[in-house]
C-alpha positions as CSV (number, residue, x, y, z in Angstrom):
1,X,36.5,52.5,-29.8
2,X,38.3,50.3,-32.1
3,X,37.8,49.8,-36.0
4,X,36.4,46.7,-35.5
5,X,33.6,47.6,-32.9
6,X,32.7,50.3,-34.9
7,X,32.2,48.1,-38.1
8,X,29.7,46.2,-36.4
9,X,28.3,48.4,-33.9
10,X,25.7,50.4,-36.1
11,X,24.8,47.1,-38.3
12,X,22.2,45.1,-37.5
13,X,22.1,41.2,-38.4
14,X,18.8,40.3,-39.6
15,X,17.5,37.0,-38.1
16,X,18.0,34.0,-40.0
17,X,14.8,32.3,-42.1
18,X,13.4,29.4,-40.3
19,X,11.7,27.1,-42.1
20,X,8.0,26.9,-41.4
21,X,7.3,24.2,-38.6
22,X,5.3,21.1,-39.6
23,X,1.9,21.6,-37.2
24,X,1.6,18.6,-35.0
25,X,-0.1,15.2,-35.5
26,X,-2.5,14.5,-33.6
27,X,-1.8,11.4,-31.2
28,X,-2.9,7.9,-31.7
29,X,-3.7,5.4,-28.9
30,X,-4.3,1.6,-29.0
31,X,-7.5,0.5,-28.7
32,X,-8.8,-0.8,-25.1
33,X,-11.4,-2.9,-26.3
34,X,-8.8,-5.7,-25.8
35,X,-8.6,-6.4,-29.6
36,X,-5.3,-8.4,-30.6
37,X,-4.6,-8.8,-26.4
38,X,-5.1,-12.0,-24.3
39,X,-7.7,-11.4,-22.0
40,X,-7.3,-12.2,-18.3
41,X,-7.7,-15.4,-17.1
42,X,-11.4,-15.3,-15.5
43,X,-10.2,-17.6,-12.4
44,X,-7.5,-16.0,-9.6
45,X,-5.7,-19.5,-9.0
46,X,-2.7,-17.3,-10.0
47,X,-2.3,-15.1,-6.7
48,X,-3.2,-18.4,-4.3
49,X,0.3,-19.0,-3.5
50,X,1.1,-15.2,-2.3
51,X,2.6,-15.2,1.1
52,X,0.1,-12.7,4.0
53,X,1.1,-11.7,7.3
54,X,-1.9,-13.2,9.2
55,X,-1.6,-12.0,13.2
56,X,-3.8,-13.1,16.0
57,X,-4.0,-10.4,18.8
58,X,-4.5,-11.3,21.9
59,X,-4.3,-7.3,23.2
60,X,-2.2,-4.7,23.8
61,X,-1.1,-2.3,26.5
62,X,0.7,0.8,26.6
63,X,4.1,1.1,29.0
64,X,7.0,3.5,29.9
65,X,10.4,2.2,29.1
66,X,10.9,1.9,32.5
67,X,7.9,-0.4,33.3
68,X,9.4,-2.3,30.2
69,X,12.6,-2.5,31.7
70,X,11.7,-4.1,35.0
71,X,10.2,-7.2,34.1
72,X,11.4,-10.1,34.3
73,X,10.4,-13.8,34.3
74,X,6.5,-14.2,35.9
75,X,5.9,-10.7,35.7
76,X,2.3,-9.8,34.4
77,X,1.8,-7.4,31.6
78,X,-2.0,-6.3,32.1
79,X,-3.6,-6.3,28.8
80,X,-6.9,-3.5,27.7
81,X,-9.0,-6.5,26.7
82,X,-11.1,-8.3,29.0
83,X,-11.4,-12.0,29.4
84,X,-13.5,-13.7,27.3
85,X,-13.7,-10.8,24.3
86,X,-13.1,-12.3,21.1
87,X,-9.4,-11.7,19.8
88,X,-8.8,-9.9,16.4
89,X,-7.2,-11.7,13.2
90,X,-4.8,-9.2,11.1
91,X,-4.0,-9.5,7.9
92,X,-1.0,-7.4,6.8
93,X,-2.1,-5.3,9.8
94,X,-5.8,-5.3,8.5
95,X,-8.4,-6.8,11.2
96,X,-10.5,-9.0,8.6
97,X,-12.0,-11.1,11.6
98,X,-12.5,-11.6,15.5
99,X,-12.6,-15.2,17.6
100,X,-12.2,-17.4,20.7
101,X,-9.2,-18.9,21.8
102,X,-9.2,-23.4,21.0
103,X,-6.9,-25.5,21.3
104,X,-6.4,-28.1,18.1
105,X,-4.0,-31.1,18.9
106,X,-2.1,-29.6,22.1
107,X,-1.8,-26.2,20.1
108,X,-3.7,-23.0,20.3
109,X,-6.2,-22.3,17.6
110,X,-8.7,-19.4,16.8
111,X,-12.3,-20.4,16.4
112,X,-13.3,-17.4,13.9
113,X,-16.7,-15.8,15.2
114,X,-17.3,-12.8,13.4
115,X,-16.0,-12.1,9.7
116,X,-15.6,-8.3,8.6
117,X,-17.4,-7.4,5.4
118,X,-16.2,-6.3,2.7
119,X,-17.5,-3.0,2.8
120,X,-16.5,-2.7,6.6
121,X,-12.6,-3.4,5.3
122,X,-12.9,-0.9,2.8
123,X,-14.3,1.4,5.8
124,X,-11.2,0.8,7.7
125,X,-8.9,2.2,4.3
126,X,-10.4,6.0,4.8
């Protein structure tokens, strides 16, 4: 071994003092009472202008890429609804309603027949 191991090899350091911690403060949170905040405006004319997605489906089918493939102009594309059921109304891909089919001006319309409830909507979320 050399002198200097041996020096400090059979000496122990003694920790250094640490000072003694503080103990901890307990924490403090705003009120929510709404004291010193604006309160919310009690109408919602501020979200009226948001854009939505609102989708009118006619039906839907199910196809190979191959069916897909071979049409072509006049081709039929038979749909699982039957004529005359009422078409569903999406919003951001949410049904909220079903109708019938009018026609407003020379354009196509829907004619809303049947409005989900509220509760029914929040059905569909689960």
């Amino acid at each position: 071994m050399a002198d200097h191991e041996v020096a400090t090899s059979g000496a122990k350091t003694p920790p250094p003092a640490t000072a003694p911690s503080p103990s901890p403060a307990p924490a403090s949170f705003p009120s929510l009472d709404g004291g010193g905040v604006a309160s919310a405006p009690k109408n919602i004319d501020f979200i009226l202008d948001i854009p939505m997605q609102v989708t009118v489906q006619v039906g839907s089918t199910k196809m190979v890429i191959r069916e897909l493939l071979q049409l072509g102009q006049g081709s039929v594309i038979e749909l699982e609804k039957l004529a005359g059921e009422p078409m569903e109304v999406l919003v951001n891909n949410k049904l909220v309603a079903r109708g019938e089919v009018v026609v407003v001006n020379e354009k196509f319309g829907i004619r809303l027949t049947d409005v989900i409830s509220a509760a029914e909507r929040v059905q569909q979320l689960a």
